[in-house]
Each structure stands twice: as C-alpha cells, then as structure tokens.
C-alpha positions as CSV (number, residue, x, y, z in Angstrom):
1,X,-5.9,-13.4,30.2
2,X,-4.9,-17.2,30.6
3,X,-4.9,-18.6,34.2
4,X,-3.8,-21.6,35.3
5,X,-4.8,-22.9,38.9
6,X,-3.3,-26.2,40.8
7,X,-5.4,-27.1,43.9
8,X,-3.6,-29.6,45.5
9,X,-4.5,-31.7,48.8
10,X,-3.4,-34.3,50.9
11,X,-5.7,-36.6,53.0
12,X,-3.8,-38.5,55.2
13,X,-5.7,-41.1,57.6
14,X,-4.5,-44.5,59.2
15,X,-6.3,-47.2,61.5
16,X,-4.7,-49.8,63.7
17,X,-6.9,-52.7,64.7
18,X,-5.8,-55.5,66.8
19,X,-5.6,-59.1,65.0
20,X,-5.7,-62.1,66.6
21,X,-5.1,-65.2,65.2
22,X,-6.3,-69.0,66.6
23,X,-2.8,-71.3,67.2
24,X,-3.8,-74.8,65.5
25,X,-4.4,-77.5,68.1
26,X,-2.4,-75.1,71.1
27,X,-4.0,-75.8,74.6
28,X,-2.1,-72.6,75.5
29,X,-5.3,-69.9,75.6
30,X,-2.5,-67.3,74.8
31,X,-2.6,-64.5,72.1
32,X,0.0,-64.7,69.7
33,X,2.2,-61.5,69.0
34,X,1.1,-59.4,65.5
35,X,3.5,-57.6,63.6
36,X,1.9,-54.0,63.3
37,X,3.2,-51.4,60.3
38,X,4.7,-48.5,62.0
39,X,2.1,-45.7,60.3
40,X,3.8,-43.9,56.9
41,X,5.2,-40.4,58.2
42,X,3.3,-37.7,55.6
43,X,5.4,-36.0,53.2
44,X,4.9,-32.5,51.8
45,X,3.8,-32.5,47.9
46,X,6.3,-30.6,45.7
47,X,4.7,-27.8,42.9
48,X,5.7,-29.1,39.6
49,X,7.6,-26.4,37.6
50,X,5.6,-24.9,34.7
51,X,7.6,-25.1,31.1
52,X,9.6,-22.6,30.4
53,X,7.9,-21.1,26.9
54,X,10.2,-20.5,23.8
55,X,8.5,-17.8,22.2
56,X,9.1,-17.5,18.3
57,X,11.4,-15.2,16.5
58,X,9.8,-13.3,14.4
59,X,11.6,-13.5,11.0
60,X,11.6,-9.7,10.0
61,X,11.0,-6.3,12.1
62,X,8.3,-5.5,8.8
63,X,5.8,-7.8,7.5
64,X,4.1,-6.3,4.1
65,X,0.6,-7.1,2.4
66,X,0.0,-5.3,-1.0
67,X,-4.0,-5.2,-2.3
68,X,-5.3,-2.9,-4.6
69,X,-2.4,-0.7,-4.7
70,X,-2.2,-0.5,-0.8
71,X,0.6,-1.6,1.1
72,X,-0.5,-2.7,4.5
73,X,2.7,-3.3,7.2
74,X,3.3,-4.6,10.8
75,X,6.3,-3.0,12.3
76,X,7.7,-4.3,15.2
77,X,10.0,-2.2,17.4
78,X,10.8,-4.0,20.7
79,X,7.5,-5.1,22.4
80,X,5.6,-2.7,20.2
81,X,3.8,-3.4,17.2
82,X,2.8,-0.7,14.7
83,X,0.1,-1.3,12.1
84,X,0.5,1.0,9.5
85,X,-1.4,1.8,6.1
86,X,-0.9,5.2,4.4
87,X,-3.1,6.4,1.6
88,X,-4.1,9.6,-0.2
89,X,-7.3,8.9,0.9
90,X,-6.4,8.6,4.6
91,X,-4.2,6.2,6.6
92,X,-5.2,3.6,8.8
93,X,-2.2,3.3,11.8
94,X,-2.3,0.9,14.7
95,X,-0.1,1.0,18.1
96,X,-0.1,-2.2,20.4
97,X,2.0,-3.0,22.8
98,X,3.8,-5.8,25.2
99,X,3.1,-8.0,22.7
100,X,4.9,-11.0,23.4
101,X,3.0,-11.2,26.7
102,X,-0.3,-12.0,24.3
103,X,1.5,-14.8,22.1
104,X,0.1,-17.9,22.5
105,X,0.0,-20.9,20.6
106,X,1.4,-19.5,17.0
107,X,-1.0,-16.4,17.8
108,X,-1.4,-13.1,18.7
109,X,-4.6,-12.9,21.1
110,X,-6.0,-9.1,21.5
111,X,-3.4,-7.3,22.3
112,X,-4.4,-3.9,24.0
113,X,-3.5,-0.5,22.1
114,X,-5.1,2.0,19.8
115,X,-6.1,2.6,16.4
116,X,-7.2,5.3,14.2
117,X,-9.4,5.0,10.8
118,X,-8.8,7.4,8.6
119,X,-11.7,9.5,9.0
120,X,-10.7,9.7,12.8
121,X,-9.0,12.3,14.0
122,X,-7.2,10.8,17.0
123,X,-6.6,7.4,17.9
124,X,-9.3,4.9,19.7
125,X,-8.7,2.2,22.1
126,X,-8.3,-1.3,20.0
127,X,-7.2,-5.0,20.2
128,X,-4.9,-6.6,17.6
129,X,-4.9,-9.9,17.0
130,X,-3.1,-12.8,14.5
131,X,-2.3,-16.0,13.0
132,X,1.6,-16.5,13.3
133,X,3.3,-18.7,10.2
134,X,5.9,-20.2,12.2
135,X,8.6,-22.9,11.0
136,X,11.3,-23.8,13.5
137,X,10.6,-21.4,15.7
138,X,10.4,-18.5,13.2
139,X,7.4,-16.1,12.3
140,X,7.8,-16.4,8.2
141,X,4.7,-14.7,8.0
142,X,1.3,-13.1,9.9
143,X,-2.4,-13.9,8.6
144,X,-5.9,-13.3,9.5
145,X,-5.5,-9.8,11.0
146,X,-8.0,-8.7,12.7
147,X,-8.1,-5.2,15.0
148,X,-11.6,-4.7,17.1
149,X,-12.4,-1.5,18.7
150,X,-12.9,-1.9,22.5
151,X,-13.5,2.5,22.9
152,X,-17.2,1.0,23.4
153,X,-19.6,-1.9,25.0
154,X,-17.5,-4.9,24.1
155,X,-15.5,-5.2,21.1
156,X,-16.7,-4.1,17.7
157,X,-14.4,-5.6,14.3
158,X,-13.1,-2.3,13.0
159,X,-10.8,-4.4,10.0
160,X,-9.4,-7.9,8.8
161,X,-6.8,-8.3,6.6
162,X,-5.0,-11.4,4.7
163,X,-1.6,-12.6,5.0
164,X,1.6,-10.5,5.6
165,X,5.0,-11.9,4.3
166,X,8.2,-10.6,5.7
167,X,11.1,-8.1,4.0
168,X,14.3,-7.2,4.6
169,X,14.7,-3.8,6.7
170,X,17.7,-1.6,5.2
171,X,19.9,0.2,7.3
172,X,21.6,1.8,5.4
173,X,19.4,4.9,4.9
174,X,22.3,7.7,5.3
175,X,23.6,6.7,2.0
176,X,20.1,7.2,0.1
177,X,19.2,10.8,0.5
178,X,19.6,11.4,-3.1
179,X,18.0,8.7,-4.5
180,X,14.4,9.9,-2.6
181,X,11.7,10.9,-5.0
182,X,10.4,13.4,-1.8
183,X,9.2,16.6,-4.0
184,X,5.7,15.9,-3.4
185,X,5.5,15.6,0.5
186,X,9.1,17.0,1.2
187,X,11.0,20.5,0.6
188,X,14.0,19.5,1.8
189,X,14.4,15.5,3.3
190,X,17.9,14.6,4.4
191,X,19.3,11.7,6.9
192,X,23.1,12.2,7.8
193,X,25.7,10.0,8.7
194,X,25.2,10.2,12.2
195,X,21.3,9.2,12.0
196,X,20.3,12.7,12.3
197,X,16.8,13.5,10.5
198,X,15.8,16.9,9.5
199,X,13.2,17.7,6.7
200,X,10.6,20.3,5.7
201,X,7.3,18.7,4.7
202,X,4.4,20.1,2.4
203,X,2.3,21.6,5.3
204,X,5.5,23.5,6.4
205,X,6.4,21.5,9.3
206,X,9.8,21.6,10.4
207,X,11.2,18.0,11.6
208,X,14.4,17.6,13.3
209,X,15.0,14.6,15.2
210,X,17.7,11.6,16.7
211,X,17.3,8.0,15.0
212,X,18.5,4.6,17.1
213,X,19.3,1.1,14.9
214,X,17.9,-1.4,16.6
215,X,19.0,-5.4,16.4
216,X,16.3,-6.2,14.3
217,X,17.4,-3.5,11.8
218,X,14.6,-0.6,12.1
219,X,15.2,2.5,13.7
220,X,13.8,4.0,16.9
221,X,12.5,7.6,16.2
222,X,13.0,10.5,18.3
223,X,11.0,13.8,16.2
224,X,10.3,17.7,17.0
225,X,7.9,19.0,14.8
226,X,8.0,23.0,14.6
227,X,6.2,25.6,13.1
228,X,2.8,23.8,12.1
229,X,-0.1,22.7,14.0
230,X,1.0,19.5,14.8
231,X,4.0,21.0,16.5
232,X,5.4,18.5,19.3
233,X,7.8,15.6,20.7
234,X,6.9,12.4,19.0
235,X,8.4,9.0,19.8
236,X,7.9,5.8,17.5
237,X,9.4,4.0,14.9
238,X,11.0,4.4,11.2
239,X,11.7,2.2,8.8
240,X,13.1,1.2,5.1
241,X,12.5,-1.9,2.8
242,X,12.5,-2.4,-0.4
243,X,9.0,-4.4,-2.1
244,X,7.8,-4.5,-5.5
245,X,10.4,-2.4,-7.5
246,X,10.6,0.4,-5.2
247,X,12.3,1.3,-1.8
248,X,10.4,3.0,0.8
249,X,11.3,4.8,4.0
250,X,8.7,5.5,6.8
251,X,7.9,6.4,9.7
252,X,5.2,6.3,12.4
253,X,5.0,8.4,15.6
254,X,2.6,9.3,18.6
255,X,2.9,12.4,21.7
256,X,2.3,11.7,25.0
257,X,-1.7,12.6,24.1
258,X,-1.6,10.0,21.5
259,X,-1.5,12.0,18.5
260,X,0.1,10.7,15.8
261,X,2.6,11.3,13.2
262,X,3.5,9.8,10.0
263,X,5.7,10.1,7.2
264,X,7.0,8.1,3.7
265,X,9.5,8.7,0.9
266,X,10.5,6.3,-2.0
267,X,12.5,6.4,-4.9
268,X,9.8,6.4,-7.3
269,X,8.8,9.2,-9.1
270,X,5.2,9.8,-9.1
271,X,3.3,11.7,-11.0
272,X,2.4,14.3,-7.7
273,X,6.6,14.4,-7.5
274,X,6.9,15.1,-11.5
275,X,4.2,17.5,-11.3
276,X,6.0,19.4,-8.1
277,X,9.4,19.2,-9.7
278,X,8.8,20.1,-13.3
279,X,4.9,21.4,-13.4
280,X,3.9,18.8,-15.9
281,X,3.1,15.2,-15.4
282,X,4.9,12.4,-16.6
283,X,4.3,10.9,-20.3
284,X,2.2,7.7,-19.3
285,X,-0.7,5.6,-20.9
286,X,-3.6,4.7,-18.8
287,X,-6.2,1.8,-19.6
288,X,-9.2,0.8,-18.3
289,X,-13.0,-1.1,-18.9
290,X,-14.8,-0.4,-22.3
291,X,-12.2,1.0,-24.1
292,X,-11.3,4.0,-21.8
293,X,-7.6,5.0,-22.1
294,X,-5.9,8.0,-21.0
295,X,-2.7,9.5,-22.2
296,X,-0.4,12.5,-20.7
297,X,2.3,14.5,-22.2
298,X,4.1,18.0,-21.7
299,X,1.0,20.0,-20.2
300,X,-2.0,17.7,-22.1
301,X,-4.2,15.3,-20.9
302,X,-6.0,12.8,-23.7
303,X,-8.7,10.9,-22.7
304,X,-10.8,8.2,-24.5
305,X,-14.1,7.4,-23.3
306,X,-14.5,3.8,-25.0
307,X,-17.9,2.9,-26.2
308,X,-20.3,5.4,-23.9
309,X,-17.9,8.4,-23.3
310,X,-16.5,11.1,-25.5
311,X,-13.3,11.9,-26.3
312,X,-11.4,15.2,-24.8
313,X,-8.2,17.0,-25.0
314,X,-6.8,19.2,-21.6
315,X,-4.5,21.9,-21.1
316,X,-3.2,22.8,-17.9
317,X,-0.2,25.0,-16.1
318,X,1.7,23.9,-13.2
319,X,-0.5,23.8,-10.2
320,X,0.3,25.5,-6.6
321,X,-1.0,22.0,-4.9
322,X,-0.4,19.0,-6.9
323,X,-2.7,16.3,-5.1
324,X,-5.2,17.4,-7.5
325,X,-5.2,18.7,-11.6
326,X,-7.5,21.2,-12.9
327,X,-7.4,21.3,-16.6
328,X,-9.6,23.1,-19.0
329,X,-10.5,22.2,-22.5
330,X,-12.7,20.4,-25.6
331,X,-13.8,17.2,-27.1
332,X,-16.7,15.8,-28.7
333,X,-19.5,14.4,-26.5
334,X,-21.3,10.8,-27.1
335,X,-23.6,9.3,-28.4
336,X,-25.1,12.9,-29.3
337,X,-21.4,13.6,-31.3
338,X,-21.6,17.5,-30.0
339,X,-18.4,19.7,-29.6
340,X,-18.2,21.1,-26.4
341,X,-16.0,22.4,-24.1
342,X,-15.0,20.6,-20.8
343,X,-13.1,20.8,-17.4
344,X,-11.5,17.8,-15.9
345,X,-10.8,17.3,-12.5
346,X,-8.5,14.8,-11.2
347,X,-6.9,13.5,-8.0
348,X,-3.0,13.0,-9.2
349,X,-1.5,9.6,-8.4
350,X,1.1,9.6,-5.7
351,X,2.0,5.4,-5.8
352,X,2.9,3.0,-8.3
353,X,0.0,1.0,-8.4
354,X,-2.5,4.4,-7.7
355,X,-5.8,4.1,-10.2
356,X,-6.7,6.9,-11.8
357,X,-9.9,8.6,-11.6
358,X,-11.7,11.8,-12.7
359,X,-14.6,13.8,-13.6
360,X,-15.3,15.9,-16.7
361,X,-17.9,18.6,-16.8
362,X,-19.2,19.6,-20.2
363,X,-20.6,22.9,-21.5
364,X,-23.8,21.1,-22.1
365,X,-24.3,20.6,-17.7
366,X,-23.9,16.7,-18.4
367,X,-20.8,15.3,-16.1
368,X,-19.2,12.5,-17.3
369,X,-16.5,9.9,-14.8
370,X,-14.6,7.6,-15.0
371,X,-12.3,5.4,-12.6
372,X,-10.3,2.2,-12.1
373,X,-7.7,3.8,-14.9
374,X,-4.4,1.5,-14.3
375,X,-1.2,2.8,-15.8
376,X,0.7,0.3,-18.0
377,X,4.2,-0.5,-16.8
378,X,7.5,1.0,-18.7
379,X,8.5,-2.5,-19.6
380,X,4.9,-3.1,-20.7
381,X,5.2,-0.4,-23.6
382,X,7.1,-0.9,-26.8
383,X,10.0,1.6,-27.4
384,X,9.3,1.8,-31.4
385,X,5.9,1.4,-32.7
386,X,7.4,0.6,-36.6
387,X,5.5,-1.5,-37.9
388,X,2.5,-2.9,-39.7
389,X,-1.0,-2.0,-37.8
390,X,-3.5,-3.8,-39.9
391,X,-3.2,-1.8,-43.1
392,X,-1.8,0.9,-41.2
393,X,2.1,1.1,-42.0
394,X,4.6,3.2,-39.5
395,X,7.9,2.9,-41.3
396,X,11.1,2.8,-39.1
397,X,11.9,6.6,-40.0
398,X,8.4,7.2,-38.3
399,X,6.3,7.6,-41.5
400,X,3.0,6.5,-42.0
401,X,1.1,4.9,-44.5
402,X,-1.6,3.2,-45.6
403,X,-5.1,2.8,-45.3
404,X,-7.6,3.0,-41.7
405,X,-11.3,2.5,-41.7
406,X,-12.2,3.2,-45.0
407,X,-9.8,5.9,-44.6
408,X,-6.9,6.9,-47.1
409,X,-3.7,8.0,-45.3
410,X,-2.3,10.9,-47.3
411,X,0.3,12.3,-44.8
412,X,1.8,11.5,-41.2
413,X,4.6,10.7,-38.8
414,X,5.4,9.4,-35.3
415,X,8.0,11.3,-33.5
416,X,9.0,12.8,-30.7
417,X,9.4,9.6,-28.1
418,X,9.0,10.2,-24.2
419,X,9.3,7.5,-22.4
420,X,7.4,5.8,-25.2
421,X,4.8,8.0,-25.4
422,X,5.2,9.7,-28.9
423,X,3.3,12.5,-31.0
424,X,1.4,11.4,-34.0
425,X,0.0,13.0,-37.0
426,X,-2.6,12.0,-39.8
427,X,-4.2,13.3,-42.8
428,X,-7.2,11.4,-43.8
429,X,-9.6,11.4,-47.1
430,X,-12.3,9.7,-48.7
431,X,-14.1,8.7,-45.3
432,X,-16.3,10.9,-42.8
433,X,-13.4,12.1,-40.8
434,X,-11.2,13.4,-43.6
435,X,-9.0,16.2,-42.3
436,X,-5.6,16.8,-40.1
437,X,-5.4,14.9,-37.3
438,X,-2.6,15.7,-34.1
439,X,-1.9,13.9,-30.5
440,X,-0.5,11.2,-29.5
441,X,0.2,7.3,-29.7
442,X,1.6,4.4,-27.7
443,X,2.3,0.4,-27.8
444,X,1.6,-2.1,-25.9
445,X,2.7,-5.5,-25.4
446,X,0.1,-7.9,-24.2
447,X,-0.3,-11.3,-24.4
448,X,-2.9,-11.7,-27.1
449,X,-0.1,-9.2,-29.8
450,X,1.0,-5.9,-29.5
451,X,-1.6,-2.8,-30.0
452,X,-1.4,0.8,-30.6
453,X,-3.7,3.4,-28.6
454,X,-4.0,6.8,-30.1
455,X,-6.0,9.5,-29.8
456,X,-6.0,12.3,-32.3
457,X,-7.9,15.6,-32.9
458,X,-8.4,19.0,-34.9
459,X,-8.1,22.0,-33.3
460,X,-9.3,25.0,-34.7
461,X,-8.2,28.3,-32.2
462,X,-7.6,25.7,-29.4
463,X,-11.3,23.9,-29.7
464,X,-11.3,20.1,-30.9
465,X,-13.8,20.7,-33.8
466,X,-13.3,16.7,-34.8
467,X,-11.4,13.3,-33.2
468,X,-10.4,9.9,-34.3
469,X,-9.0,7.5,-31.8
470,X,-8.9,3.8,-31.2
471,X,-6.9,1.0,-31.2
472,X,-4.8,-1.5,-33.4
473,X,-3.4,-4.2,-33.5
474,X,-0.1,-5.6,-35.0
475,X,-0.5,-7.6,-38.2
C-alpha cells in the first residue's frame, strides 16, 4: 500500500529590542524616538490538494496471448479481473479484484485474489501483477504477467507470462448458436434473444442462467448448475472474440466457497467434435521431427515413424468418450523390420493449434511414442496432387506412372479426395517391395516446393504383411 504523509509545522518567534541612536553634535541628552514593526500576526498553513489521478482506459474488456497452442486471456468485468487459461490438460483461472485501486504508474501492483493451477482442486490466495502498454491514456496492451501465491510465508512466483494484446469482444452472441462447433463438451448449447443461457455439458450438468452486456461489451454471468456434482449458483463473467481464424465464447465462474466454473465453445471443428458427431475423425495430415507423419481418414489411423520408428496402420469404431482413441492394428517394426501387431493410444485434439501425441504398444512388449505432431493447415495442402513427383507421374485423371526407388510402377490411382487427403494405390516390381500397395497420400506446399507424404501397405486378412512410405518432391 502507498502512503503519503505531510508533517507540517509553524515556528513562529519575534524579539523587540530597544535601539538607541547617538544625535550628531545635540547637547540635548535625549533619546530619539525608534520606529518599531508592529510583530507579523501568524497565519494558518493551507493543505495543498493532491492531484486528481486519471486512471487509463483500458483499450479492450479481453487481452489474449497465444504460445504453444494456448491461448492465455485477461478478462475484465468491472473492477474484476479474470485470468483465464483452459487446456485439456487442466486450466489455469485467476480472480482479482478492485483493481483499479492497485494501478499505479502504467502498472498493476499485486492485486489480492485467488488462483488455481491446474492440478489444484480449489482456488489459492494470489497476487496479480502487470506492465500496462498505455498510449494516450489507453491500455493497448498488458506484459510481464506475473501471479505469486501468498496462501503461504510470503509470496511464492506461481507463473509469468509475456505480452497480451487486446480483441474485440462480440456481442452479438444470440445470433451464433448454430455456428458453435459444441459436440464435444456440449449436448445441447443455446443463447436466446433475450441473453438467456441454457446448455447440457458432457459431464451431464444442466446450466441455465441470466446474461447482462456490460459497456465494455462482455457479459456478466448469472449460472445454476443442476444435476452433477458441481451443482450450484455461480456468478462471473462470459465472453466472445474472435483471434486467429476462430471465434470463441467463454465463460468463467466462482460460488460463494470459491469454487469455480468454466466453460468454452468455438466454431471450429475439432477432431474431439468430429469424432462426437460422426464417430470418425477428420481427414488430416500431421508432421513432425525425423520424418514422423501421421494421416487420418474414415476410421484409420497411418502413422510414419521417420528414420527410428516403424510404420503402422489403425482401425477403430466410434468411441463412448472421445478425449482419447483406442485403436487396434499392424505394421512393421524398425530397425529389426518385424511384422507385428500394435495398439495405439492417443489423446484426441480438441484446439487448432493442439500437437498430437501417442503411444504404440507392439506385440513384441517394445512401446514406441511419439509427440510434437502439428497438423498442416487446409490452405497449406494442395487440392490435386497431378503432377510429376520425381519420376513418379500422377496424371490429372488420377493415374500413376512411372518409376520409384528402383521400383517399376505397373498399376495405380489417386482418388477419392477428403479434404485433400486422398486414397492411393501402387503395384510395384523389380525391387524388394514388389507387390500391391493401399492407403493414403497428401501435398503440401512449403516453401522449399511442394511434396507428397504417403503411406502405403499390404494387408493380408487385416495384418500389414509389408509397407512403403515416404516422401517426394515435385519435379
């Protein structure tokens, strides 16, 4: 807390002497007359009036910070700041309050609230503090985060985060309802005319509940949850923005005990909401280090495991719980080139930017994982792969042609485009992997020419008895 003291005192003291002064040449022996000051009458000191402070507007009600497929946000809602970051893995949320009363000088000095990590299960006491961008009077931006725990001795750093930019709050959520991608965390999700909120969420909770527009265009939240164990009245904050390509609406709410509730649809389609609407996932290509791709489409999973992993092909059915796949199947291990079978397991993405992980257990007891997998953007993949791919010819009717490591190509085709993921087929001779090869293909533009991924196998009564995959790139 900054104090400010004024001691002030007034010392007031006068002495009156008697002065005589010696006449020039006078005989007279008499004491001329001295002109005394009449003594200065005190006056009372007046308090000078502090400043009156200006404190700045803050540009937005939501400031946003995107790192490693994480979107970090400062709500503001009145003289309450919400810090907010929800994950799969767990969310980190943040409630602080009378926060203008702790801005001072461009900053935000420890303001007093709570805070929960996501392995906590209820919220801790915290400070929040940060560095304020502001140009003519305006917050453009927040940076240097930082939120300590005070629950103990002192103050502990719990987090620090980098800048925060500002976007603009939409208010017009009534009109959105069917543009929500909500299958994944919502039954039913709806927002009427008269800000009126009712959905149904995955663990069966029943939420029903009164929204208020605010002046700087987010919403204060009023929510019952029914039916579920977190069953309560919950007060806080929702909000909607749009950053990155996709438009989000969220909210954030605590009880009178502190417990806290949160919530979030978009409009983009995930692969959780594809696999909850339509029980497969979406046709996507996924690249990572060494060579590693992964490929999905109708109920199969390819993967590549580049230069140290093998290369396996997965089944699966549509799952009752869709935050994670189990999929059975084959492949061919490295570097021992052994046919096994194998069971994936693999948390589904539930974000754009979400990077795929999994682990693969062979027949053999050896395990093999892989991580970091980033999926490669729609307007990143070509829509035709026609074409000449080294001596490998795709013709624009889809036939191919040619020759591929040593390899003669006596048959194939590339059909069957989903969102420009397409089946492929290959029949190779004179080279050590001659035979009939199925699965799938996709290009990719990048900056050093386009390039093809495949990743092809036999089967023989469902079991991958041989593979050929790779890459290549456009002539």
């Amino acid at each position: 807390m900054l104090k400010k003291s004024l001691a002030l005192s007034v010392v007031y003291a006068l002495t009156l002497a008697g002065l005589t002064a010696c006449g020039g040449g006078s005989d007279s022996g008499t004491e001329a007359p001295v002109a005394v000051p009449n003594p200065t009458t005190p006056t009372t000191p007046t308090t000078p009036t502090p400043p009156t402070v200006v404190l700045p507007e803050f540009a937005s009600a939501t400031y946003v910070r995107e790192n490693l497929g994480k979107l970090t946000e400062v709500v503001l809602l009145g003289d309450d700041l919400y810090y907010v970051s929800l994950s799969d893995e767990g969310s980190l949320l943040g409630h602080f309050t009378q926060i203008n009363e702790h801005i001072v000088d461009g900053k935000i000095v420890e303001a007093a609230g709570f805070y929960k990590m996501p392995a906590d299960t209820a919220l801790k006491a915290g400070q929040f503090s940060a560095e304020l961008t502001v140009s003519s009077n305006t917050v453009n931006s927040m940076t240097s985060l930082t939120l300590e725990s005070t629950s103990g001795a002192g103050s502990q750093l719990v987090i620090s985060s980098g800048t925060l930019s500002t976007v603009t709050n939409i208010v017009d959520i009534s009109a959105m309802n069917d543009g929500w991608s909500a299958e994944a965390n919502f039954s039913e999700f709806n927002i009427d005319a008269g800000l009126n909120l009712t959905a149904v969420d995955k663990d069966n909770c029943k939420i029903s509940g009164t929204l208020t527009l605010q002046d700087n265009d987010v919403f204060a939240a009023s929510l019952n949850y029914a039916d579920c164990d977190t069953a309560g009245q919950y007060e806080g904050v929702l909000w909607s923005y749009s950053f990155d390509g996709v438009t989000y609406l969220k909210w954030f709410a605590l009880d009178s005990e502190d417990n806290a509730v949160t919530g979030i649809v978009d409009d983009f389609t995930s692969q959780q909401d594809a696999l909850a609407l339509n029980g497969e996932l979406q046709p996507a290509l996924y690249i990572g280090a060494i060579g590693r791709s992964l490929i999905s489409k109708g109920n199969k999973v390819y993967y590549r495991g580049g230069v140290i992993g093998g290369n396996y092909v997965f089944s699966y059915t549509a799952p009752a719980v869709v935050a994670v796949l189990d999929a059975d199947g084959s492949g061919i291990s490295l570097p021992s080139n052994n046919l096994v079978a194998a069971s994936l397991t693999m948390p589904v993405p539930n974000s754009k930017d979400h990077k795929l992980s999994g682990n693969i257990v062979l027949s053999n007891d050896i395990e093999e994982s892989f991580s970091g997998l980033e999926q490669v953007a729609q307007s990143s993949l070509l829509a035709n792969i026609a074409g000449n791919w080294g001596n490998l010819t795709i013709a624009e009717d889809g036939t191919v042609s040619g020759t591929v490591d040593d390899c003669t190509v006596t048959g194939g085709s590339v059909t069957n485009y989903v969102a420009s993921i397409a089946d492929m087929q290959l029949s190779l001779t004179g080279c050590s992997v001659t035979g009939d090869f199925n699965g799938v293909v996709a290009g990719v533009k990048q900056s050093s020419g386009d390039a093809i991924v495949f990743n092809l196998v036999t089967l023989t009564d469902g079991k991958v008895e041989s593979s050929y995959s790779g890459v290549l790139l456009r002539d």
